[in-house]
C-alpha positions in Angstrom: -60.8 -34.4 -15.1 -59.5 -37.8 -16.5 -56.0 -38.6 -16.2 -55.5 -38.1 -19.8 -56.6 -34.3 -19.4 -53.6 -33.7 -16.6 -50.5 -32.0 -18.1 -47.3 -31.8 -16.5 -46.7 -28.4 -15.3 -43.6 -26.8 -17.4 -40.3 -26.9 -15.4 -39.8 -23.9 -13.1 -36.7 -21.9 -13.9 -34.2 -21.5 -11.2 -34.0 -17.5 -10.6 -30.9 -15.7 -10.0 -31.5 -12.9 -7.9 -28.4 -10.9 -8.8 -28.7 -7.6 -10.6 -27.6 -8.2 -13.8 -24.7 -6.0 -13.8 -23.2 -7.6 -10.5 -20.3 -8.9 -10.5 -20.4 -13.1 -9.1 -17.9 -11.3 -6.6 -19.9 -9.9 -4.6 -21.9 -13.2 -4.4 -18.8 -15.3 -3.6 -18.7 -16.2 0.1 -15.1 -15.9 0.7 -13.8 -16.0 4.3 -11.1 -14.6 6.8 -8.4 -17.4 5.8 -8.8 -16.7 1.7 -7.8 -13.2 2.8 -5.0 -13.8 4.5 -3.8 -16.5 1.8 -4.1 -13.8 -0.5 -2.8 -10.7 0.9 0.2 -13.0 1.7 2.6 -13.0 -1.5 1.4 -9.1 -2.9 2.3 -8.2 1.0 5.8 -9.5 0.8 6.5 -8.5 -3.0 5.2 -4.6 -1.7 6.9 -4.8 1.8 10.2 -5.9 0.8 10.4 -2.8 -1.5 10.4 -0.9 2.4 14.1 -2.0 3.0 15.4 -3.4 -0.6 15.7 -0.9 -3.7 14.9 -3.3 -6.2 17.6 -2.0 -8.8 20.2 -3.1 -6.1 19.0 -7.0 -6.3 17.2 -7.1 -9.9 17.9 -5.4 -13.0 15.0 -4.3 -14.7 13.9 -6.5 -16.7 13.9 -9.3 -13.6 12.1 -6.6 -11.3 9.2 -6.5 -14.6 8.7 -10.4 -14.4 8.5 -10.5 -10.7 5.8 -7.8 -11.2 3.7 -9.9 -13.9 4.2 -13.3 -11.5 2.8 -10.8 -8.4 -0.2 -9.6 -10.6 -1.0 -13.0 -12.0 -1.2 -14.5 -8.4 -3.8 -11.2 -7.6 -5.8 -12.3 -10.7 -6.1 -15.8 -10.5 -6.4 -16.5 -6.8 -9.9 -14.9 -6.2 -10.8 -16.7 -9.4 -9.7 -19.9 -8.4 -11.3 -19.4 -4.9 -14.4 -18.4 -6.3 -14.4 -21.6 -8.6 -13.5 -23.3 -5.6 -15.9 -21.9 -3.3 -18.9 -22.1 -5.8 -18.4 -24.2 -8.6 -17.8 -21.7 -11.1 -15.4 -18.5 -12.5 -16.1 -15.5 -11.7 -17.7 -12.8 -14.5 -16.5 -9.1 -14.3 -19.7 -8.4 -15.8 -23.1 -9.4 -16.7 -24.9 -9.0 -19.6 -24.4 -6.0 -22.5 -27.1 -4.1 -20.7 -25.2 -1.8 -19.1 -22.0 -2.5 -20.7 -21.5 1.2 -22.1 -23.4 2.8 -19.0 -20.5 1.3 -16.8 -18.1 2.4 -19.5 -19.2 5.5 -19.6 -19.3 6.2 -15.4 -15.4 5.0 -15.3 -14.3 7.7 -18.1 -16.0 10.0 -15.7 -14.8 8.7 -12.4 -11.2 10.1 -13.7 -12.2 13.7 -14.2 -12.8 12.9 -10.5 -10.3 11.3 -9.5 -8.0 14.5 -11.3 -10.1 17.3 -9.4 -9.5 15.0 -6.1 -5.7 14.9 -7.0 -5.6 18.5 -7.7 -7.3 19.9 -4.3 -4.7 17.2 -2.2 -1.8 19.0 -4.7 -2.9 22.4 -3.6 -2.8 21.6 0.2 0.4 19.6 -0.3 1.6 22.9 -1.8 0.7 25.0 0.8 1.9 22.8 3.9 4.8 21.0 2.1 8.0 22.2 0.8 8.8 19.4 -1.4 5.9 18.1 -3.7 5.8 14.5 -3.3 6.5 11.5 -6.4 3.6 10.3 -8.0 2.4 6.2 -8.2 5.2 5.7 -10.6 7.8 7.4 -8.5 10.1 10.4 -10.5 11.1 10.0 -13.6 14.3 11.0 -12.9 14.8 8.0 -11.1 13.9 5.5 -13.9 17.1 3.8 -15.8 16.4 5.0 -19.4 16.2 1.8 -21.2 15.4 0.1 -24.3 12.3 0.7 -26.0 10.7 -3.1 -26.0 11.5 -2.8 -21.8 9.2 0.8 -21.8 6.9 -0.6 -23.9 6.7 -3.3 -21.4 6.3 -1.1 -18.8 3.2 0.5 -20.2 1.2 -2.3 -21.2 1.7 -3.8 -17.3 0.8 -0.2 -16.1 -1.7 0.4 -17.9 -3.5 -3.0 -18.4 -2.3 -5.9 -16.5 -1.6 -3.7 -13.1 -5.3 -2.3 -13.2 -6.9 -5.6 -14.2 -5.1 -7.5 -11.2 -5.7 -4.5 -8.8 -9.3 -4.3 -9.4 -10.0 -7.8 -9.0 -7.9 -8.1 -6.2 -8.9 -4.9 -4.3 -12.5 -4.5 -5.3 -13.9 -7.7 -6.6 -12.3 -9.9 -4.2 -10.9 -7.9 -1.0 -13.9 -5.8 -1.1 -16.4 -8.3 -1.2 -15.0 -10.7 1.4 -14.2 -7.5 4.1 -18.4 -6.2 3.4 -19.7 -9.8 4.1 -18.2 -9.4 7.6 -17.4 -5.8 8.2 -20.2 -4.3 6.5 -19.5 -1.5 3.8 -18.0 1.5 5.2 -15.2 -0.6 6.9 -14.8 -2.8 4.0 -14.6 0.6 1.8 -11.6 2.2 4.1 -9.8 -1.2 5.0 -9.9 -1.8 1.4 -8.3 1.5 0.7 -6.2 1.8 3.3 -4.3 -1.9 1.6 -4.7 -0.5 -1.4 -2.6 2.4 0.2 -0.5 -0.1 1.8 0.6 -2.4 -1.2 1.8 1.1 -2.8 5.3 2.2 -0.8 5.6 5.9 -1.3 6.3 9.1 0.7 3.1 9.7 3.4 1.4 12.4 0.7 1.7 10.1 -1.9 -0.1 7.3 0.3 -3.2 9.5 0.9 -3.3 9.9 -3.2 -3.3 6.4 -3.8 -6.1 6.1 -0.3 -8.4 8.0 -2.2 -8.0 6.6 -5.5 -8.8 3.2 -3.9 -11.9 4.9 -1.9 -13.0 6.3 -5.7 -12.3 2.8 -7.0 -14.3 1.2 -4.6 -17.4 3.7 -4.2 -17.8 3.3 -7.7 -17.6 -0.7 -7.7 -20.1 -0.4 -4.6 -22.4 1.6 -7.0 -22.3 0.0 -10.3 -21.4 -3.5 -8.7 -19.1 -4.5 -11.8 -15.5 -4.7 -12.2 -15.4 -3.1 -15.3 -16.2 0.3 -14.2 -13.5 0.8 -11.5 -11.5 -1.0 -14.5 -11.5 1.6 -16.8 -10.8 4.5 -14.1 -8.0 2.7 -13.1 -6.8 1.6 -16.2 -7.1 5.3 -17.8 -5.5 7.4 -14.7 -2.4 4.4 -14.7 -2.1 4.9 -18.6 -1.8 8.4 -18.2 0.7 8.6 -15.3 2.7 6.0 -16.9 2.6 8.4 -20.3 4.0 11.0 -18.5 6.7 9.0 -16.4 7.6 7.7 -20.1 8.0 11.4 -21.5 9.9 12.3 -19.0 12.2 9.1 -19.8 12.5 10.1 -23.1 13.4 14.0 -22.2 15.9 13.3 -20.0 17.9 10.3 -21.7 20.2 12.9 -24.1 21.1 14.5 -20.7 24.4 14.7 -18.8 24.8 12.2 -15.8 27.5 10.7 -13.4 26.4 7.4 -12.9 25.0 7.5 -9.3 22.0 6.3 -7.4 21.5 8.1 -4.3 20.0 8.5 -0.7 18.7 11.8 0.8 19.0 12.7 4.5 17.7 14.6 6.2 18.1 17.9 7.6 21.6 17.4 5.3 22.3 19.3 1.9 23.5 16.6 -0.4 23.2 12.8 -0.5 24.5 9.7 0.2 25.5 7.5 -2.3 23.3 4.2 -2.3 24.7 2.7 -5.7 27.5 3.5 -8.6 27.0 2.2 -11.8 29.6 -0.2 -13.1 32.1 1.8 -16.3 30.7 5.0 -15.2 32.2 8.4 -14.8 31.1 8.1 -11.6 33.0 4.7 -10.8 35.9 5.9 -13.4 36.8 9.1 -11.1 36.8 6.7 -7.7 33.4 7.8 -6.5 32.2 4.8 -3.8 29.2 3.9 -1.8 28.0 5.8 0.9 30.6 9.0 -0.3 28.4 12.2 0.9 28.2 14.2 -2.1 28.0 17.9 -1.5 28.5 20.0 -3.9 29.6 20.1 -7.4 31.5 23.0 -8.9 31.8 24.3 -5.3 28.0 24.9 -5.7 26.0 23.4 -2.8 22.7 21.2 -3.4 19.7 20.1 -1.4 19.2 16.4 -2.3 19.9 13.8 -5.3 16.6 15.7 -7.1 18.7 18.8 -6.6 22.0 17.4 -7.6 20.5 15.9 -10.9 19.4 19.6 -12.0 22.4 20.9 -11.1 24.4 18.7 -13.3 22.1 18.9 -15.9 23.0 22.6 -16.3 26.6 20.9 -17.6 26.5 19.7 -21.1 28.2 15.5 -21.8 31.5 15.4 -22.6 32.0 18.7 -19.5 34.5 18.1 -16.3 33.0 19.2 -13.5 34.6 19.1 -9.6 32.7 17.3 -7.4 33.2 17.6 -3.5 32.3 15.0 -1.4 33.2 13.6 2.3 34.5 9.9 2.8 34.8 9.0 6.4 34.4 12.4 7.5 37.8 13.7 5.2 36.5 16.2 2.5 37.6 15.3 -0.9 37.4 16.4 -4.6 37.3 14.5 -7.7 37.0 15.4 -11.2 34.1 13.8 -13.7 33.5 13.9 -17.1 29.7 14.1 -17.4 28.3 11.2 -19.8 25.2 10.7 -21.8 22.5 9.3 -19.5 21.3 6.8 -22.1 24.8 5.5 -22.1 25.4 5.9 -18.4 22.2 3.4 -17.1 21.6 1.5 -20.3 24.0 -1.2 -19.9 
């Protein structure tokens, strides 16, 4: 064969083995120290709310912009570490192939994730006499507030929250513990933080465990952020629904102007925090008075004392006793509107 006969063979195409709806996570070869560089400012944010009520330091609109600066760090982090680590940004999924099959699988991963919540509810019922708060805490407890700082609080719940969760959990937490730890222990450790970054009561805990071994059984299986996206994203829209319905029910309701502490084995409360101009504050109520009854009628704890006053109507007096280094006293309150009480 003369030279002139030889043809240059085409160029070989460089192969990329991953399935096409992985996501470059799982591919990323984080290590030990990108871990603990990003567990460090989510761990702080979540463990300071342990010993700090955040409506004592931050009003709520400061508390929502330390939230967005905390998610942002969990979203662009692992992206920035995978750029650095491998020359590019990560995908949270490739292709269109199995865009709608992925889609799909997380609408069903919440009928799931409700029958799981249901069977922990029933055994919580049956071994617990108080049910415990759910990921967004009571509703009762919520400032009511104006509408753009709900709406607010919704779109970060239901969008930003899940986005920065799964990429932080799954995508990247996930994927670095399995490279070293192998699944199963990157599935509970990954839970378990999950858990972790999520301060509530110990029932409440397991409920958020086992959302985040859902969440990450089904990023295992589909290997794609987007499915574990949409779970998360739906179940935190609908919790956050409910949190705002019960906003909205409550805020033409009477209300003294208190924040307050349980304790246990004690029926009544401890004051933690009086609002400024309140009935409360207006009648000589202070922090740390032991509130005990109201009427003369005796409560269980702040959840207690809240229905109890809500049997009152706004604009009612109403006694309320309460102990102030270890003196019993009485005072009287005229109940205010609840909207008017915490919006300020």
């Amino acid at each position: 064969m003369s030279s002139d006969q030889l043809s240059i063979p085409p160029a070989i195409p460089v192969l990329d083995n991953t399935p096409p709806s992985a996501s470059s996570f799982l591919t990323t070869p984080f290590r030990w120290f990108d871990i603990v560089i990003g567990l460090l400012p989510p761990a702080l944010f979540c463990g300071s709310r342990l010993f700090v009520r955040p409506t004592d330091v931050f009003s709520f609109e400061a508390y929502m912009a330390i939230t967005v600066a905390v998610m942002t760090w969990m979203i662009l982090y692992p992206c920035l570490r995978r750029r650095a680590l491998t020359g590019t940004m990560p995908t949270l999924w490739r292709g269109r192939r199995h865009f709608w099959t992925n889609l799909g699988w997380g609408c069903l991963f919440v009928l799931l994730s409700f029958f799981v919540m249901v069977v922990i509810a029933l055994i919580e019922t049956a071994f617990v006499d108080e049910p415990s708060q759910g990921s967004f805490g009571d509703p009762l407890n919520y400032p009511v507030r104006a509408p753009i700082a709900l709406i607010v609080f919704f779109l970060v719940a239901a969008t930003i929250g899940p986005l920065a969760e799964e990429i932080f959990f799954r995508g990247f937490l996930y994927s670095a513990l399995r490279r070293s730890l192998g699944f199963w222990f990157a599935l509970l450790l990954q839970a378990i933080l999950f858990a972790a970054m999520h301060p509530l009561q110990l029932v409440g805990s397991i409920k958020v465990f086992f959302i985040g071994i859902i969440l990450g059984l089904l990023f295992a299986w589909r290997k794609t952020i987007l499915a574990p996206l949409v779970t998360h994203g739906i179940w935190n829209g609908l919790m956050a629904g409910f949190v705002l319905i019960g906003i909205a029910l409550q805020a033409n309701s009477p209300a003294i102007g208190v924040y307050g502490d349980d304790i246990p084995d004690f029926h009544g409360f401890r004051v933690q925090r009086v609002l400024p101009d309140s009935p409360a504050q207006r009648a000589g109520i202070e922090k740390d008075d032991l509130i005990v009854a109201v009427n003369g009628e005796r409560f269980l704890d702040f959840r207690d004392f809240i229905f109890l006053v809500r049997e009152h109507r706004p604009g009612e007096e109403v006694s309320i006793q309460y102990y102030r280094d270890g003196v019993l006293l009485e005072t009287n309150i005229v109940l205010g509107w609840r909207k008017d009480v915490y919006d300020k």
